[in-house]
mmCIF file of the N, C-alpha and C atoms, coordinates in Angstrom:
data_MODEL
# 
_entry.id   MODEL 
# 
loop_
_atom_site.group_PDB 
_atom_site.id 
_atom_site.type_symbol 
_atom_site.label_atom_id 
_atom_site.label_alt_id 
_atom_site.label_comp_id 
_atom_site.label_asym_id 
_atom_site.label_entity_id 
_atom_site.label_seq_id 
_atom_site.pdbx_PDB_ins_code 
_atom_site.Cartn_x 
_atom_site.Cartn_y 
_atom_site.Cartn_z 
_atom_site.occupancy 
_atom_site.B_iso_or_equiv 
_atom_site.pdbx_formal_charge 
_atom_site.auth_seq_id 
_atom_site.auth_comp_id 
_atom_site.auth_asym_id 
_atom_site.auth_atom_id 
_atom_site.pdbx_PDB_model_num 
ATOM 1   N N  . UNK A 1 1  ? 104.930 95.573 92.688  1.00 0.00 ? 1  UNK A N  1 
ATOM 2   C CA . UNK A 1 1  ? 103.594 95.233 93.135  1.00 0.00 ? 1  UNK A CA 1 
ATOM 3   C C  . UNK A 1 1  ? 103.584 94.890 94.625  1.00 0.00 ? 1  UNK A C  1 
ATOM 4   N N  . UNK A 1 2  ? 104.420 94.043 95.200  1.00 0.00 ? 2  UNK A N  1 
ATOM 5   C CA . UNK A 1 2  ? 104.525 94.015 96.433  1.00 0.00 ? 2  UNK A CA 1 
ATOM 6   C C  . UNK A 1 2  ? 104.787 95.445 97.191  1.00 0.00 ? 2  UNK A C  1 
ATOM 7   N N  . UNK A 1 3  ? 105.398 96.239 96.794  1.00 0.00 ? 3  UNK A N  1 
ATOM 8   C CA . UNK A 1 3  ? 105.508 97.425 98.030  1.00 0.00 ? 3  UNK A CA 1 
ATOM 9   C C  . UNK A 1 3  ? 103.847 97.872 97.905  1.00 0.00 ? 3  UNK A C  1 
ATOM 10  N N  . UNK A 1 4  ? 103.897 98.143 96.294  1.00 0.00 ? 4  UNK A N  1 
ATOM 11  C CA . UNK A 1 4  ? 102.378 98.494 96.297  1.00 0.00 ? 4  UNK A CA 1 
ATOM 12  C C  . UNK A 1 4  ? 100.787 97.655 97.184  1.00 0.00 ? 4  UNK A C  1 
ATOM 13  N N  . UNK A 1 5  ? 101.243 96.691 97.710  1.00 0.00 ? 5  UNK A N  1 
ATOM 14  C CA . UNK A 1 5  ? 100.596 95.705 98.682  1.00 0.00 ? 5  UNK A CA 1 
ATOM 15  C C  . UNK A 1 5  ? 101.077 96.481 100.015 1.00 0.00 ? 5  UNK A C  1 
ATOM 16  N N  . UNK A 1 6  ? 101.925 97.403 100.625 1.00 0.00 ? 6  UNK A N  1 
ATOM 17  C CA . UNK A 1 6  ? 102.806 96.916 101.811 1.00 0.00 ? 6  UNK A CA 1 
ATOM 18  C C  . UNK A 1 6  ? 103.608 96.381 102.160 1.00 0.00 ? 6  UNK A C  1 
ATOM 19  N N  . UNK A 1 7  ? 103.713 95.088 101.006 1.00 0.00 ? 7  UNK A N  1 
ATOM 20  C CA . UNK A 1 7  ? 105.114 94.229 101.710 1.00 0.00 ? 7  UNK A CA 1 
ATOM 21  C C  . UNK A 1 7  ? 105.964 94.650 101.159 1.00 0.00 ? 7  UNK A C  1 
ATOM 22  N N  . UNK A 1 8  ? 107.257 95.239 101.827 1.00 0.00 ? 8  UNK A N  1 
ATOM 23  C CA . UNK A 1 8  ? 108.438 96.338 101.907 1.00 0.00 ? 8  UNK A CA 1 
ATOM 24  C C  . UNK A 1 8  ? 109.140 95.418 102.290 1.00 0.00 ? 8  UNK A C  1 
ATOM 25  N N  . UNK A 1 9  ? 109.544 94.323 102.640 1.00 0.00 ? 9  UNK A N  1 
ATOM 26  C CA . UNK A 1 9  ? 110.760 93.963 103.598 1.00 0.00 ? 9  UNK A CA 1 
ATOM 27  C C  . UNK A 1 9  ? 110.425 92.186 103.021 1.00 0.00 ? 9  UNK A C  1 
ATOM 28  N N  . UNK A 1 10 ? 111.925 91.301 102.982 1.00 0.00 ? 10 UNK A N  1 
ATOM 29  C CA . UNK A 1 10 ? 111.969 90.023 102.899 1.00 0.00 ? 10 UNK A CA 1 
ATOM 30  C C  . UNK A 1 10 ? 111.353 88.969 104.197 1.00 0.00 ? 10 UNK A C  1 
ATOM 31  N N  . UNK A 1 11 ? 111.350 90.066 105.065 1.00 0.00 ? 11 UNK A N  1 
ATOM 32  C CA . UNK A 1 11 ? 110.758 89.649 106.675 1.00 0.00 ? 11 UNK A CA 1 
ATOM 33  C C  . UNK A 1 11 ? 108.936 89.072 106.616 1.00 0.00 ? 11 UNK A C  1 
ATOM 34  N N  . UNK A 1 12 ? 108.605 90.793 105.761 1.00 0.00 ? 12 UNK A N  1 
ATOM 35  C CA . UNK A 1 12 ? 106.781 90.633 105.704 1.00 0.00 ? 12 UNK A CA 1 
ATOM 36  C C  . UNK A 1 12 ? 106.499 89.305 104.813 1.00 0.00 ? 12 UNK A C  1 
ATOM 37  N N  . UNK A 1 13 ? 107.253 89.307 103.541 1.00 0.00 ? 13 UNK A N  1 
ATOM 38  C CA . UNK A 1 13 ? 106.576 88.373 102.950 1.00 0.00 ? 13 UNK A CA 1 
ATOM 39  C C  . UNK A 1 13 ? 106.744 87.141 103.310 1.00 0.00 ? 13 UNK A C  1 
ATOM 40  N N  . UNK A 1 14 ? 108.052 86.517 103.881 1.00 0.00 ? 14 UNK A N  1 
ATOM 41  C CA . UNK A 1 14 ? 108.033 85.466 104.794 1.00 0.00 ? 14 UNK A CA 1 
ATOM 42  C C  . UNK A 1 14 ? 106.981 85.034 105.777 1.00 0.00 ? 14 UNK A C  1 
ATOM 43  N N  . UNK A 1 15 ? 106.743 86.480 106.773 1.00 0.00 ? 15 UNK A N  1 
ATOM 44  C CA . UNK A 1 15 ? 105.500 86.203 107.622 1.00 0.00 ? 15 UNK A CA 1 
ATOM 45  C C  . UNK A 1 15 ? 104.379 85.598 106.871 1.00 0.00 ? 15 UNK A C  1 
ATOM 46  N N  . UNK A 1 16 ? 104.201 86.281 106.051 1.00 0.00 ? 16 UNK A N  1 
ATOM 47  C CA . UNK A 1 16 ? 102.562 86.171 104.615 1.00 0.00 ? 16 UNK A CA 1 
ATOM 48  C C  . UNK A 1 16 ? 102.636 84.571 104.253 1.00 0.00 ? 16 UNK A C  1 
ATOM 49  N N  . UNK A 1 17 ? 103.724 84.419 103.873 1.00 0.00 ? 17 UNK A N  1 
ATOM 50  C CA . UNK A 1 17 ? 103.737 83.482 102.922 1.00 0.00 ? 17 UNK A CA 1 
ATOM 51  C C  . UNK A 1 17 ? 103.300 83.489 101.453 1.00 0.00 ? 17 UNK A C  1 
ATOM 52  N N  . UNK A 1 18 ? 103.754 82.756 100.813 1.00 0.00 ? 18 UNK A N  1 
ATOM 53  C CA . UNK A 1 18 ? 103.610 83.094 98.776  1.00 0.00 ? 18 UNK A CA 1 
ATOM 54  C C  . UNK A 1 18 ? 102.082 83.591 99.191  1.00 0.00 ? 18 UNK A C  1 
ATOM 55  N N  . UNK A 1 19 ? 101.020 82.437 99.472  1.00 0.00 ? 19 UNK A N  1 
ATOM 56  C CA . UNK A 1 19 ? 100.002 82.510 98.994  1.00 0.00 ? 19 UNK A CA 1 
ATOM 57  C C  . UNK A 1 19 ? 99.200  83.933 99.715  1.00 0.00 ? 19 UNK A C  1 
ATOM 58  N N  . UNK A 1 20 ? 99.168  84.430 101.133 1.00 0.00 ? 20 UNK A N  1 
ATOM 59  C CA . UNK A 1 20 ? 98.538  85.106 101.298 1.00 0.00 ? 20 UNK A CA 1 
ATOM 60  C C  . UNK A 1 20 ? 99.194  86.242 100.633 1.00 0.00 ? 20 UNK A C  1 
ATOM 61  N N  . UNK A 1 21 ? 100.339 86.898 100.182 1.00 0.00 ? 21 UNK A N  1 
ATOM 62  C CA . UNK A 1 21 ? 101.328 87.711 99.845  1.00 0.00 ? 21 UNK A CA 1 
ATOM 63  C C  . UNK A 1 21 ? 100.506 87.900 98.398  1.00 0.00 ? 21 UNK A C  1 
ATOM 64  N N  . UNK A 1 22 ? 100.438 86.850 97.535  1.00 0.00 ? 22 UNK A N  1 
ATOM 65  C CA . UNK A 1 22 ? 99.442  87.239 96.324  1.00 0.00 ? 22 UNK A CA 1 
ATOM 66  C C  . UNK A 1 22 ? 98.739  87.555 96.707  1.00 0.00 ? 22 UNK A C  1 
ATOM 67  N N  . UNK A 1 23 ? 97.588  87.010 97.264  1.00 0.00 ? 23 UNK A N  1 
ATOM 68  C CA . UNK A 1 23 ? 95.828  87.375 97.342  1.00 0.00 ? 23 UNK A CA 1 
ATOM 69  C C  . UNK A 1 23 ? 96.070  88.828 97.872  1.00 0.00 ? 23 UNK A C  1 
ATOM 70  N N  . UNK A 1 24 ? 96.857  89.430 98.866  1.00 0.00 ? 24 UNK A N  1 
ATOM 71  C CA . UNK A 1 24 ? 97.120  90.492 99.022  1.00 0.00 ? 24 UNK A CA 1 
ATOM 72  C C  . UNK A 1 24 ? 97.838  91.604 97.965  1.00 0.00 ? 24 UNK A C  1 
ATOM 73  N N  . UNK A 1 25 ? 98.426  91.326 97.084  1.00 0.00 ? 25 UNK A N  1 
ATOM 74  C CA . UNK A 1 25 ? 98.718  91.699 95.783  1.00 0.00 ? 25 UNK A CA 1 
ATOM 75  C C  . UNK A 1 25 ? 97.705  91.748 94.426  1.00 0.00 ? 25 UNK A C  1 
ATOM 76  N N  . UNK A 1 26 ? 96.874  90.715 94.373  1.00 0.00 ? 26 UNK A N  1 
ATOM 77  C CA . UNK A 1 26 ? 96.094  90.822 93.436  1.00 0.00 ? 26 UNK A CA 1 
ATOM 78  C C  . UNK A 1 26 ? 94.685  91.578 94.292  1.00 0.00 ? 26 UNK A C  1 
ATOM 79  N N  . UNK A 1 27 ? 94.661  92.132 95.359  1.00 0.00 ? 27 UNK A N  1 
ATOM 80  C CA . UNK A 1 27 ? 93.435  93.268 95.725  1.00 0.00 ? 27 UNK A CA 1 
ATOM 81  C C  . UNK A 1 27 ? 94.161  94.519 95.376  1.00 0.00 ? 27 UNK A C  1 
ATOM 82  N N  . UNK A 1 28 ? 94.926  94.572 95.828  1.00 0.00 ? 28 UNK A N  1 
ATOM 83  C CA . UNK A 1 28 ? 95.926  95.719 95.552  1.00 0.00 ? 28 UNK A CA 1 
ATOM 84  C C  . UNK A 1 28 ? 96.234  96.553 94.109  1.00 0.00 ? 28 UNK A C  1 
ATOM 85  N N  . UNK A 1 29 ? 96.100  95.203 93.503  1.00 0.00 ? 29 UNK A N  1 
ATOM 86  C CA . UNK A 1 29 ? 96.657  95.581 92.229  1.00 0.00 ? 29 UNK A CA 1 
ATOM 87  C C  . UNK A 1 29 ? 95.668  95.425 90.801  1.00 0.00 ? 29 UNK A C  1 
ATOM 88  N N  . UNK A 1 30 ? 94.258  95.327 91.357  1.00 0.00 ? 30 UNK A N  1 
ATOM 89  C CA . UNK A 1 30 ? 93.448  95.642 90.292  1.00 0.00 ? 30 UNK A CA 1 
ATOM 90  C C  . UNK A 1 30 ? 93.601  93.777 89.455  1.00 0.00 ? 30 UNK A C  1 
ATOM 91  N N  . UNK A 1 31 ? 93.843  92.912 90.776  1.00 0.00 ? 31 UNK A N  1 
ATOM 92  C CA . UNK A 1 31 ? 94.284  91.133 89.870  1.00 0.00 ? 31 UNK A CA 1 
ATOM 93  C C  . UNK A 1 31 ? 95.084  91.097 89.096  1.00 0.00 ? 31 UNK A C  1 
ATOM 94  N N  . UNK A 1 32 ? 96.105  91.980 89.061  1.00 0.00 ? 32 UNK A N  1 
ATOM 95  C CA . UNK A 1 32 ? 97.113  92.028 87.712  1.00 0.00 ? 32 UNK A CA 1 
ATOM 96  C C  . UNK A 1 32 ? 98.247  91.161 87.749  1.00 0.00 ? 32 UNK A C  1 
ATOM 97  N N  . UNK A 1 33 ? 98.161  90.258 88.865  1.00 0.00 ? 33 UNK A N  1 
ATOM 98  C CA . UNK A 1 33 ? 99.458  89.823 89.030  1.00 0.00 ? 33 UNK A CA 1 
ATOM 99  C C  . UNK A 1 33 ? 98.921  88.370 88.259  1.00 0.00 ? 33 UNK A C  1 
ATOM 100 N N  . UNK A 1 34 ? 99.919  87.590 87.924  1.00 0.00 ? 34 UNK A N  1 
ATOM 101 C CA . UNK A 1 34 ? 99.098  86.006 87.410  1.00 0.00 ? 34 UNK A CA 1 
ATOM 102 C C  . UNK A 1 34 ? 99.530  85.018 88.459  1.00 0.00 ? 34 UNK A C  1 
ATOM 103 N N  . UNK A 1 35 ? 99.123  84.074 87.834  1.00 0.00 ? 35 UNK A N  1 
ATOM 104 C CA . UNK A 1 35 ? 99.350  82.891 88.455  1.00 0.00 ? 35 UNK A CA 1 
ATOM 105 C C  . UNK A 1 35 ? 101.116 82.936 88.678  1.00 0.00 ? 35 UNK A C  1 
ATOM 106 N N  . UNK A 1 36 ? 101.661 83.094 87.829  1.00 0.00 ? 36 UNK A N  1 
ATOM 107 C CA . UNK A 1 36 ? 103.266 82.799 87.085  1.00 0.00 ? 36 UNK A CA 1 
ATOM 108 C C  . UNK A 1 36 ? 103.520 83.491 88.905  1.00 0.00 ? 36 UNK A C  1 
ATOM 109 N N  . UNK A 1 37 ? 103.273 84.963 88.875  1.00 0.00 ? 37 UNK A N  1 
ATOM 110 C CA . UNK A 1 37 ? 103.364 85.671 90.142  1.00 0.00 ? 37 UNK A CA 1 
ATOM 111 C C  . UNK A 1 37 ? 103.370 84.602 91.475  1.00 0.00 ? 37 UNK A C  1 
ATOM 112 N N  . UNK A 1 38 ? 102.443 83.794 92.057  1.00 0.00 ? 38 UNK A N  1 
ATOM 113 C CA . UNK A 1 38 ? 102.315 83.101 93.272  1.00 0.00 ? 38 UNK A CA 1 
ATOM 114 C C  . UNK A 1 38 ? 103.072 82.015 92.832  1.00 0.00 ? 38 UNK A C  1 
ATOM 115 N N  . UNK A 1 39 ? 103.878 81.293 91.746  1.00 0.00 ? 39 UNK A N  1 
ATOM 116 C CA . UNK A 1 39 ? 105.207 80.277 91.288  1.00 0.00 ? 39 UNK A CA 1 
ATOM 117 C C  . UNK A 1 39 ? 106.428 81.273 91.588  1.00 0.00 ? 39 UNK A C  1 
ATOM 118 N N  . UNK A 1 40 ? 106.322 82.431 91.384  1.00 0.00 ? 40 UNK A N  1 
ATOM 119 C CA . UNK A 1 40 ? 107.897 83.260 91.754  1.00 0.00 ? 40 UNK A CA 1 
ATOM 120 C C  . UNK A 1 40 ? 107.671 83.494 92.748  1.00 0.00 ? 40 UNK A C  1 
ATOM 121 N N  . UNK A 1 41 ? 106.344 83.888 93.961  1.00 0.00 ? 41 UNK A N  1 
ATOM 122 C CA . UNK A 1 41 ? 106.904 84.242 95.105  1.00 0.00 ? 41 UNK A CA 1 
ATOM 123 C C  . UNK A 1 41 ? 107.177 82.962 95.986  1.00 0.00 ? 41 UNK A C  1 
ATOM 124 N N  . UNK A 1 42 ? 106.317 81.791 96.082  1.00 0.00 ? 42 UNK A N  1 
ATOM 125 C CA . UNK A 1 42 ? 106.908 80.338 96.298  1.00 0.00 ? 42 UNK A CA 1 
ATOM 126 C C  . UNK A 1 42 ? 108.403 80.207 96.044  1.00 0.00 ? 42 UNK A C  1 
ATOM 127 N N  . UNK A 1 43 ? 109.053 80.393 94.981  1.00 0.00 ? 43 UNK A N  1 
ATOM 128 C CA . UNK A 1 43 ? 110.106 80.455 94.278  1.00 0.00 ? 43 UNK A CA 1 
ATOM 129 C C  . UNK A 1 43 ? 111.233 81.291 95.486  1.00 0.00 ? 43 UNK A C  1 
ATOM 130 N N  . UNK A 1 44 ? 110.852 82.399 95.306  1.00 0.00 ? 44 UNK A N  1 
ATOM 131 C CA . UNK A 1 44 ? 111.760 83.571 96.092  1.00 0.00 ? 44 UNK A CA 1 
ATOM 132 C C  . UNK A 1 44 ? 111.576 83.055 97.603  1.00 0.00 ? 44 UNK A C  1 
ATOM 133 N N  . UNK A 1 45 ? 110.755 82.459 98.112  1.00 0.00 ? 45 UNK A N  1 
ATOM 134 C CA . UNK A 1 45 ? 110.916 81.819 99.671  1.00 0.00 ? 45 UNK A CA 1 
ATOM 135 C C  . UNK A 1 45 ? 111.620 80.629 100.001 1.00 0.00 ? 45 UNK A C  1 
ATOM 136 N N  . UNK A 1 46 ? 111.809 79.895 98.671  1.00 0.00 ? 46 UNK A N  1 
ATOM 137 C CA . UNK A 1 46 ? 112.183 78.847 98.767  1.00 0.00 ? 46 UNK A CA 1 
ATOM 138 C C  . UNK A 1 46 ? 113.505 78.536 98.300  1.00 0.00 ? 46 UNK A C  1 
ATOM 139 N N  . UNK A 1 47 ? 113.921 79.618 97.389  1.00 0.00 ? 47 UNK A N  1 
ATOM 140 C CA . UNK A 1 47 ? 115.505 79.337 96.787  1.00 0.00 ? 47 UNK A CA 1 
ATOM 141 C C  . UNK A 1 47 ? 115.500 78.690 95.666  1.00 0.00 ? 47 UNK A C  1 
ATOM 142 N N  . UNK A 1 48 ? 114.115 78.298 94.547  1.00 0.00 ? 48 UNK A N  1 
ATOM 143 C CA . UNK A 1 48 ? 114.086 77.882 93.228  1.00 0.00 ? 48 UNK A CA 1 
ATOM 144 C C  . UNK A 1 48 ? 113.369 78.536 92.938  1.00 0.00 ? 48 UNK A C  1 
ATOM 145 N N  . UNK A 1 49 ? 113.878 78.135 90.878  1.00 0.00 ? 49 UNK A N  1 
ATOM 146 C CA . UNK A 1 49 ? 113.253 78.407 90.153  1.00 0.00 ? 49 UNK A CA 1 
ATOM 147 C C  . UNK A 1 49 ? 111.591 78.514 90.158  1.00 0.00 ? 49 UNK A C  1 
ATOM 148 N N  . UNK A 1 50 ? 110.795 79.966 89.439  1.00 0.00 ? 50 UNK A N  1 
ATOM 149 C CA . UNK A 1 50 ? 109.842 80.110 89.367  1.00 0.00 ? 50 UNK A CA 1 
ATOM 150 C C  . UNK A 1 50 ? 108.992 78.767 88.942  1.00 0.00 ? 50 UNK A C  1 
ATOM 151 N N  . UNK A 1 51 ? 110.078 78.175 87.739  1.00 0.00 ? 51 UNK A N  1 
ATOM 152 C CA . UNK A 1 51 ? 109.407 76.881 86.953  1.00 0.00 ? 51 UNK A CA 1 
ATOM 153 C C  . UNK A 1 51 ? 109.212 75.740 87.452  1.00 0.00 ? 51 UNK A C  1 
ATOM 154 N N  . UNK A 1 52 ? 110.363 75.403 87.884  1.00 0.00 ? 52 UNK A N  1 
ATOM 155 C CA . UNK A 1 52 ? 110.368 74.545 89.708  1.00 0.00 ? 52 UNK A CA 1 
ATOM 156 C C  . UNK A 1 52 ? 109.010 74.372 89.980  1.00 0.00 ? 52 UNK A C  1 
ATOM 157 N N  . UNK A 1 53 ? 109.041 75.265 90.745  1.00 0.00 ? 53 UNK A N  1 
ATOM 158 C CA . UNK A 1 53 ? 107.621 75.226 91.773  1.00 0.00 ? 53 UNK A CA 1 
ATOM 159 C C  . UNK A 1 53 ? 106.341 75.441 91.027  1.00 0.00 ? 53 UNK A C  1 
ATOM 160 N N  . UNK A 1 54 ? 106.492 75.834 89.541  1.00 0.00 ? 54 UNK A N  1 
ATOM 161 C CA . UNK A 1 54 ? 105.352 75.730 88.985  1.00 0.00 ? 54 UNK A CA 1 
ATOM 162 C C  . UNK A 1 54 ? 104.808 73.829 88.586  1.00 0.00 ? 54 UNK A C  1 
ATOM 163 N N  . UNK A 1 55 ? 105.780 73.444 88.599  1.00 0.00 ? 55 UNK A N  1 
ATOM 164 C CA . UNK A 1 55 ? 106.019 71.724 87.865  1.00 0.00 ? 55 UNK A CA 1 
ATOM 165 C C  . UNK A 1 55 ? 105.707 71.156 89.805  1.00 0.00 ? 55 UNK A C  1 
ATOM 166 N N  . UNK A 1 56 ? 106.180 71.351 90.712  1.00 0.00 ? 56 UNK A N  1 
ATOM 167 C CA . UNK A 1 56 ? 106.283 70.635 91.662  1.00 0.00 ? 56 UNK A CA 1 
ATOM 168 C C  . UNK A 1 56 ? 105.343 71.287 92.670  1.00 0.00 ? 56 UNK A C  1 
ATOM 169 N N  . UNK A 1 57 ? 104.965 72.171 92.531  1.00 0.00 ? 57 UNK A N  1 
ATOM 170 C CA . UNK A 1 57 ? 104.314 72.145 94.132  1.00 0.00 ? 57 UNK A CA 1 
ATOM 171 C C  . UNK A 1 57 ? 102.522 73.184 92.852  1.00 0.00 ? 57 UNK A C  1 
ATOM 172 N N  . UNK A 1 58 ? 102.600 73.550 91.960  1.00 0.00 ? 58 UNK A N  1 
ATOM 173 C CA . UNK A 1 58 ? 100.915 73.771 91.038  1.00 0.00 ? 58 UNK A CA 1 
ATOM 174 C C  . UNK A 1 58 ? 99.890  73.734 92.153  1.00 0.00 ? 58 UNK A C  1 
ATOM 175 N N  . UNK A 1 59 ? 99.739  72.271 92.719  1.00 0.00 ? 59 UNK A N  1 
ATOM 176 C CA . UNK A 1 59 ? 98.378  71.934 92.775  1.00 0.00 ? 59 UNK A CA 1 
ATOM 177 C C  . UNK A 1 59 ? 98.141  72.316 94.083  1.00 0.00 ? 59 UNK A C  1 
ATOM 178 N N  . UNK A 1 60 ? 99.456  71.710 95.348  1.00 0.00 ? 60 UNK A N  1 
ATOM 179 C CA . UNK A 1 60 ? 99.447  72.332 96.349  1.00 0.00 ? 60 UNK A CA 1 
ATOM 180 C C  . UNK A 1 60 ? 99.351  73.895 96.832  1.00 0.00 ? 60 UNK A C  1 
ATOM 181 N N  . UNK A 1 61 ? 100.087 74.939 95.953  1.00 0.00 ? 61 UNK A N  1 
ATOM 182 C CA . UNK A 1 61 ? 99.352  76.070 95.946  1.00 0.00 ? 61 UNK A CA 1 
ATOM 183 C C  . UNK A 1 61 ? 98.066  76.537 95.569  1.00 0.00 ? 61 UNK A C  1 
ATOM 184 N N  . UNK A 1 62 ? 97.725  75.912 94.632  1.00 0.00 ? 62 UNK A N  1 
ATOM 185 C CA . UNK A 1 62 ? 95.846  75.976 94.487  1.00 0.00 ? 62 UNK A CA 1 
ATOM 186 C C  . UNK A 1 62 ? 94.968  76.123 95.131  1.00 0.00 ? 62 UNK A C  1 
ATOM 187 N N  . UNK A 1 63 ? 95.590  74.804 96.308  1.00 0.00 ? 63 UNK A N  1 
ATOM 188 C CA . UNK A 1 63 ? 94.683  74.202 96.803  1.00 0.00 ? 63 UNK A CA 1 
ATOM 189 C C  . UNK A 1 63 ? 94.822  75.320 98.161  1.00 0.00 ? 63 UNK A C  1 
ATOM 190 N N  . UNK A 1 64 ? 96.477  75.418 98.434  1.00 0.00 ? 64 UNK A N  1 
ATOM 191 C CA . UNK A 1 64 ? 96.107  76.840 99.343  1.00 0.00 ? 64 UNK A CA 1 
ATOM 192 C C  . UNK A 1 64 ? 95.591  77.928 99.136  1.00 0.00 ? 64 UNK A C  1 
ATOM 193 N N  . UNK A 1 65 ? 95.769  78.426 97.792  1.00 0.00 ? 65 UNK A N  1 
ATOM 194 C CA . UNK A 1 65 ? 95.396  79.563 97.664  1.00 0.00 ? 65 UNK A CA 1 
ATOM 195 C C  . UNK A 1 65 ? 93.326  79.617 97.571  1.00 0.00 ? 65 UNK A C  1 
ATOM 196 N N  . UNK A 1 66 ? 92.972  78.406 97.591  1.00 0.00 ? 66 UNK A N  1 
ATOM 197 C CA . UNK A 1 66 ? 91.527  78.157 97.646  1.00 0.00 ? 66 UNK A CA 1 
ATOM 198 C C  . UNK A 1 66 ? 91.055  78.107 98.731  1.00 0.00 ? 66 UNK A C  1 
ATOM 199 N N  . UNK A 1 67 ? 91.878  77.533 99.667  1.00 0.00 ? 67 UNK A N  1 
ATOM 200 C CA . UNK A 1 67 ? 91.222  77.840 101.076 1.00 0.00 ? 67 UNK A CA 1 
ATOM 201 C C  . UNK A 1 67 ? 91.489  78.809 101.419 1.00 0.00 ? 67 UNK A C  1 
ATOM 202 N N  . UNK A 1 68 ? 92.843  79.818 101.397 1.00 0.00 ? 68 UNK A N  1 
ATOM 203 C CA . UNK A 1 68 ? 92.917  81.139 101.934 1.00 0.00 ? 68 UNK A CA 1 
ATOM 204 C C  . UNK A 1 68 ? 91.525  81.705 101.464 1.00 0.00 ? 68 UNK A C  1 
ATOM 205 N N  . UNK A 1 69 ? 91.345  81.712 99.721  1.00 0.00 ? 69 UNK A N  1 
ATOM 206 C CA . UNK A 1 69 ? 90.017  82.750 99.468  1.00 0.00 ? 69 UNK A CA 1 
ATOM 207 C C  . UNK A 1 69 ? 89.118  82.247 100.563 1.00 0.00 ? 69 UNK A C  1 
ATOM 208 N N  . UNK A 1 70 ? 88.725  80.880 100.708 1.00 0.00 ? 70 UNK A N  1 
ATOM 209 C CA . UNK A 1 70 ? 87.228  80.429 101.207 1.00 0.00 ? 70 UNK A CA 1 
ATOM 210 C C  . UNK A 1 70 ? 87.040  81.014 102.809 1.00 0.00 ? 70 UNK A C  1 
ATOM 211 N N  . UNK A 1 71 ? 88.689  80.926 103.659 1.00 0.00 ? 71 UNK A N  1 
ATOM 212 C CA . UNK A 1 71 ? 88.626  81.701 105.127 1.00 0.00 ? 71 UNK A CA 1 
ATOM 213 C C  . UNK A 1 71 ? 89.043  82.935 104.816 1.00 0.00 ? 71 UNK A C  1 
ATOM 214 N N  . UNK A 1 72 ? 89.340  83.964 103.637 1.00 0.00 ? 72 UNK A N  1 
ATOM 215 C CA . UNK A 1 72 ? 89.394  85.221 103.991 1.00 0.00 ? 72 UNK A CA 1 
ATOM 216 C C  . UNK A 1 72 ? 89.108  85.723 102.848 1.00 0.00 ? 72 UNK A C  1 
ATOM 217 N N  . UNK A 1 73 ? 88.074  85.638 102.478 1.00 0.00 ? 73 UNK A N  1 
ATOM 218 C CA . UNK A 1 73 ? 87.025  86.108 100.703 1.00 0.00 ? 73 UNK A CA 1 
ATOM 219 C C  . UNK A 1 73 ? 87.220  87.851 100.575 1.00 0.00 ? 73 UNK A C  1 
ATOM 220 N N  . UNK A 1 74 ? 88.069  88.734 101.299 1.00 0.00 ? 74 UNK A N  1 
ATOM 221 C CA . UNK A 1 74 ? 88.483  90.292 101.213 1.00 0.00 ? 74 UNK A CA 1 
ATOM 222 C C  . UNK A 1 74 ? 88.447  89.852 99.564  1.00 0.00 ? 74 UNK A C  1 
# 
């Protein structure tokens, strides 16, 4: 799903970050990716578990991924 976004390289999605890297994945991809998806890519930037970051950082991605929609509603 990510190449299918563009992001090809461990470089792009770093630039992106988890959260814009989804929202750019779920246009891409018809929303198919889930939530679980923006806990593994957090996960894969950070060097833990998907579950990890689902238990420890949930709300703080939310809350980013709510303002990304509200400054870039694509």
């Amino acid at each position: 799903m990510l190449a299918q976004a563009g992001i090809v390289s461990v470089g792009q999605l770093r630039a992106l970050g988890a959260v814009a890297a989804f929202v750019k994945v779920r246009a891409c991809c018809g929303g198919k990716a889930s939530l679980n998806f923006l806990w593994a890519l957090e996960g894969a930037l950070s060097g833990r578990p998907w579950q990890e970051v689902a238990r420890s950082q949930r709300a703080s991605l939310l809350l980013a991924l709510d303002h990304h929609r509200r400054n870039d509603p694509r």
